[in-house]
TORLOKOL-462122 format. One record per residue (C-alpha): x, z, y negated; residue number from 1. Coordinates in steps of 0.05 Angstrom, whole numbers, plus 32768, in hexadecimal, padded with zeros to 4 digits. Layout:
<sites>
X/Z/Y/NUM
...
</sites>
This chain:
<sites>
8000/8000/8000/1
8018/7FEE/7FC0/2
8011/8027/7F8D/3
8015/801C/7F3F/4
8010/8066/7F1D/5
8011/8065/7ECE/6
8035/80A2/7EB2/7
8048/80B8/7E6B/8
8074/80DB/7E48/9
8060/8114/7E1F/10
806B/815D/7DFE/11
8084/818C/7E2B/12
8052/81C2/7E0C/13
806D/81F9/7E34/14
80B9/81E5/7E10/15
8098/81DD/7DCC/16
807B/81FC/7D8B/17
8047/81CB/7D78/18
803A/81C8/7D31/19
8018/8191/7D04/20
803C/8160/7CD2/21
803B/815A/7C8C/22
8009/811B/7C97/23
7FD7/814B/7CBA/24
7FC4/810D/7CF4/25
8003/811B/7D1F/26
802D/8157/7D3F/27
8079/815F/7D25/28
809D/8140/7D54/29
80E6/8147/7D42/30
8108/8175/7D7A/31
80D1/817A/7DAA/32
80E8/817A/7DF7/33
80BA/8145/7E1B/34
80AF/8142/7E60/35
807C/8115/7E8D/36
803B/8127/7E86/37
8019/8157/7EB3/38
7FE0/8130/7ED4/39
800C/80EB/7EDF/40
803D/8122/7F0B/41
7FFF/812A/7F39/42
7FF2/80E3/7F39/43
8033/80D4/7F4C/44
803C/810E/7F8B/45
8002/80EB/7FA1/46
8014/80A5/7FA0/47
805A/80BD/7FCA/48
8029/80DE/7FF5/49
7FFF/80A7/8009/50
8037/8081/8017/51
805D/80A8/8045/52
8016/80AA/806E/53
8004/805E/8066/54
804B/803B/8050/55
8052/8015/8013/56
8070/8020/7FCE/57
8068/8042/7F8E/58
807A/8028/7F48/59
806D/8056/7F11/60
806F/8033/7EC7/61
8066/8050/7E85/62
8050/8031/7E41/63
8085/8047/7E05/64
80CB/803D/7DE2/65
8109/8042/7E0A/66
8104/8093/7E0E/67
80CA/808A/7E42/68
80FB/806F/7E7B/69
8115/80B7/7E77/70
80D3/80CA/7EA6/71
80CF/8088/7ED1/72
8114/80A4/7EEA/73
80FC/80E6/7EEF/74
80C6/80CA/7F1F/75
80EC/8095/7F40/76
811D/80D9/7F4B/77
80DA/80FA/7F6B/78
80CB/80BD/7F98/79
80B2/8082/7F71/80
80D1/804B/7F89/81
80DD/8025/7F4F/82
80CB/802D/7F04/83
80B0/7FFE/7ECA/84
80B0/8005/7E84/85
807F/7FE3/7E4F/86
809F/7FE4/7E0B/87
8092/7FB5/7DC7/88
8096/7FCB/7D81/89
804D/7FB2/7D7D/90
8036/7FD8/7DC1/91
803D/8016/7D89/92
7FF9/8038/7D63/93
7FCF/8021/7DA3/94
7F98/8042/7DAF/95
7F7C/8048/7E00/96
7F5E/800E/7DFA/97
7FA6/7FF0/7DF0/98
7FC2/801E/7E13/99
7F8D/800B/7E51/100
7F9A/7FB7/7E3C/101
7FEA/7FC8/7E44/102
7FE4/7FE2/7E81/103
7FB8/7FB0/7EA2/104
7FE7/7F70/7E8D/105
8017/7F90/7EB7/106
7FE6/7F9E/7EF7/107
7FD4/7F54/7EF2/108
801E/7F45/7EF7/109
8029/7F68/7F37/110
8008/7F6E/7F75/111
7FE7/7FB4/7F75/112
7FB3/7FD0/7FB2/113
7FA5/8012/7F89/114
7FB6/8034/7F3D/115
7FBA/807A/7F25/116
7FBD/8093/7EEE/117
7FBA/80E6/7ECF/118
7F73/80FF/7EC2/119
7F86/810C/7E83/120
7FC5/80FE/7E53/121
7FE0/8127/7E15/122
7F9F/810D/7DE5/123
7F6F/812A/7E17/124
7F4A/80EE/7E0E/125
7F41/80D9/7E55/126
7F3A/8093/7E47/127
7F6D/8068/7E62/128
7F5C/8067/7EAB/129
7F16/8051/7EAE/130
7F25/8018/7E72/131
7F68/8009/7EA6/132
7F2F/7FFC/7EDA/133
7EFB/7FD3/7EAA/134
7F29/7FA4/7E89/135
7F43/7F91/7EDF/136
7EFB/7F9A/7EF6/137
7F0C/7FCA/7F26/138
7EE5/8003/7F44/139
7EFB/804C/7F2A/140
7EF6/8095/7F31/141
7F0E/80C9/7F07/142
7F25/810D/7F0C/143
7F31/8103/7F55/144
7F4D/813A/7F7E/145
7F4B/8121/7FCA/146
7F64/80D8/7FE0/147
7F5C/80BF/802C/148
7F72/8077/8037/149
7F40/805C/806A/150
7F3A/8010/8083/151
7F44/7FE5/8041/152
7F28/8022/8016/153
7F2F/8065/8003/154
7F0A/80A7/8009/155
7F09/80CF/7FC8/156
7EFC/8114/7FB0/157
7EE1/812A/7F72/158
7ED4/816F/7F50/159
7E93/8173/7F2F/160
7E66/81A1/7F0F/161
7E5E/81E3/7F28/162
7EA2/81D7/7F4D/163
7E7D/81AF/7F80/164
7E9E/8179/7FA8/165
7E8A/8132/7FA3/166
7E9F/80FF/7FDD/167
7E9C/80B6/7FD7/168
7EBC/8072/7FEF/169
7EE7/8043/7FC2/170
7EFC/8000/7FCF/171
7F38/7FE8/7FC8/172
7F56/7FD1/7F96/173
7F45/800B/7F67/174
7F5E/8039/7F2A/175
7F59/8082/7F35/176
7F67/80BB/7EFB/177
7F83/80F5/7F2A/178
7F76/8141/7F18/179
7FA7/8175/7F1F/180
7FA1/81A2/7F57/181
7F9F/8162/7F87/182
7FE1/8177/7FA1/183
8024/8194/7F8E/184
8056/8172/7F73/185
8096/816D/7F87/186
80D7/8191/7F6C/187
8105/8160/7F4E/188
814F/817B/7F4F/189
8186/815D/7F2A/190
81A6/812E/7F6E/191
816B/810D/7F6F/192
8173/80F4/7F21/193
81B1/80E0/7F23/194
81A5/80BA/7F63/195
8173/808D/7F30/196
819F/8093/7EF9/197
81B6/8045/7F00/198
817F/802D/7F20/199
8162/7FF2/7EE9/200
8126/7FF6/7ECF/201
810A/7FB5/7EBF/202
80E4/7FAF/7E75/203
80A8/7F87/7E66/204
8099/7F74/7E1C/205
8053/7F5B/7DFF/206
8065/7F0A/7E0E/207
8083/7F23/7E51/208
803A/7F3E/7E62/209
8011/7F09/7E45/210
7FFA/7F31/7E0A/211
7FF1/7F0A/7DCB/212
8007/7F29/7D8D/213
7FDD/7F57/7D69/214
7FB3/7F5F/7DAA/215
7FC3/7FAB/7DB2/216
7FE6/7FD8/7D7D/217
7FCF/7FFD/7D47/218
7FAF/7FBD/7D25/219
7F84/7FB7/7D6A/220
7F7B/7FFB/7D64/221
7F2C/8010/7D5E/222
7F3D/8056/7D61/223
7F68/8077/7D3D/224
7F7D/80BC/7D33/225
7F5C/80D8/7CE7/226
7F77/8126/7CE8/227
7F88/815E/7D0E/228
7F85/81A5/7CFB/229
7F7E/81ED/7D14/230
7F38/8206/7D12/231
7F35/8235/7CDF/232
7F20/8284/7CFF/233
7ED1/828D/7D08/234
7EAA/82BB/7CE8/235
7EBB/8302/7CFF/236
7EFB/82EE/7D25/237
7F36/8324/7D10/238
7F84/8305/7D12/239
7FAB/8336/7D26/240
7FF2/8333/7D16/241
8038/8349/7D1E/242
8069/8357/7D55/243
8054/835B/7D92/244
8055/83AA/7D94/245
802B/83AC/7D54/246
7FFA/837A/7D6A/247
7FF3/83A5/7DB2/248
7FE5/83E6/7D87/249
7FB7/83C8/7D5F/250
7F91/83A9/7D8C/251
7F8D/83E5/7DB9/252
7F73/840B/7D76/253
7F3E/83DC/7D6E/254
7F27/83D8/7DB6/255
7F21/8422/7DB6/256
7EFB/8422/7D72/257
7EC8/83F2/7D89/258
7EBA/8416/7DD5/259
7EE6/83E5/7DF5/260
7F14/8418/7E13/261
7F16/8463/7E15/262
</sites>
């Protein structure tokens, strides 16, 4: 089974202090620590895992600047078998629907039996895989946390409402947005990087995929990003600040005032 997972590169927000920028419609982004983002590493365990049961291969490929091959190795060092990076100056501002059009140029130039992609990516958005799916006309499933391959198709789990389980059948080919918890990644150790280290990563470009100028970018872009900002406190909510010792005393002093502890 051939195996295209999309990954991305992203914040490591358990390395970082997010704060906003001056412009107010973006995070500051000098000196952040980025790793791959959380979901795609499911997505990817679980392409490896498939095939080691069925056979096959996995390529994982990331849209972004030259920066991004910094995770295709970091998957190849996991398992993938081989990495591709989508990168043009006019590939930037793209919104998912770009993002999603990117993406599918380079399914149509391979020869793919199934694609994953994260549930979600750093935007939260949740958009890219089931626009991945429309623009190839493919069937697709999201936040999927079960895959059996089974004659030609796949059976899927999903988590619903309620935390019920939902079972169904998916033919092949497909897209499928994978939740975390389907699995647990691997550890990837330092051997395993350097054993990718000089393995070449090819590079497509917007003519190399097809794409005509303009078609994606942030002058295709129908959505764009207008502000972000920090909610300001509701009414009644108390900030409590200082150390961490003052905060602890204070907030023990204002448990016990309000019957909250003895």
């Amino acid at each position: 089974m051939e195996i295209l997972v999309c990954v991305k590169r992203v914040p490591d927000m358990a390395e970082n202090e997010i704060s906003l920028d001056s412009g107010g419609a973006d995070i500051k982004r000098d000196d952040l620590v980025y790793s791959v983002n959380e979901w795609d590493n499911y997505a990817v365990e679980e392409a490896i895992q498939i095939v080691d049961r069925v056979g096959g291969n996995v390529t994982v490929v990331s849209v972004g600047d030259a920066d991004a091959e910094e995770i295709l190795r970091r998957e190849m060092a996991m398992g993938a078998n081989q990495g591709l990076l989508l990168s043009d100056p006019g590939f930037e501002g793209s919104d998912g629907a770009g993002v999603a059009a990117i993406l599918a140029a380079a399914v149509r130039k391979g020869s793919y039996d199934l694609v994953l992609t994260g549930a979600l990516a750093d935007d939260g958005a949740a958009q890219v895989g089931g626009m991945l799916a429309a623009l190839l006309d493919w069937p697709y499933a999201s936040v999927v946390n079960l895959i059996e391959v089974k004659d030609g198709a796949l059976r899927i789990g999903r988590e619903i409402e309620g935390g019920a389980q939902e079972r169904s059948e998916i033919d092949l080919p497909c897209v499928l947005s994978i939740q975390t918890g389907i699995n647990e990644p691997r550890y990837v150790g330092i051997r395993g990087i350097r054993k990718v280290a000089s393995i070449e990563i090819p590079v497509l470009d917007g003519p190399a995929l097809g794409l005509a100028a303009g078609a994606v970018g942030a002058g295709a872009a129908r959505v764009r990003r207008a502000d972000y900002f920090v909610p300001p406190a509701g009414a009644g909510a108390e900030m409590i600040e200082g150390s961490t010792a003052e905060v602890a005393v204070k907030l023990a002093a204002l448990l016990k005032a309000k019957g909250g502890i003895k």
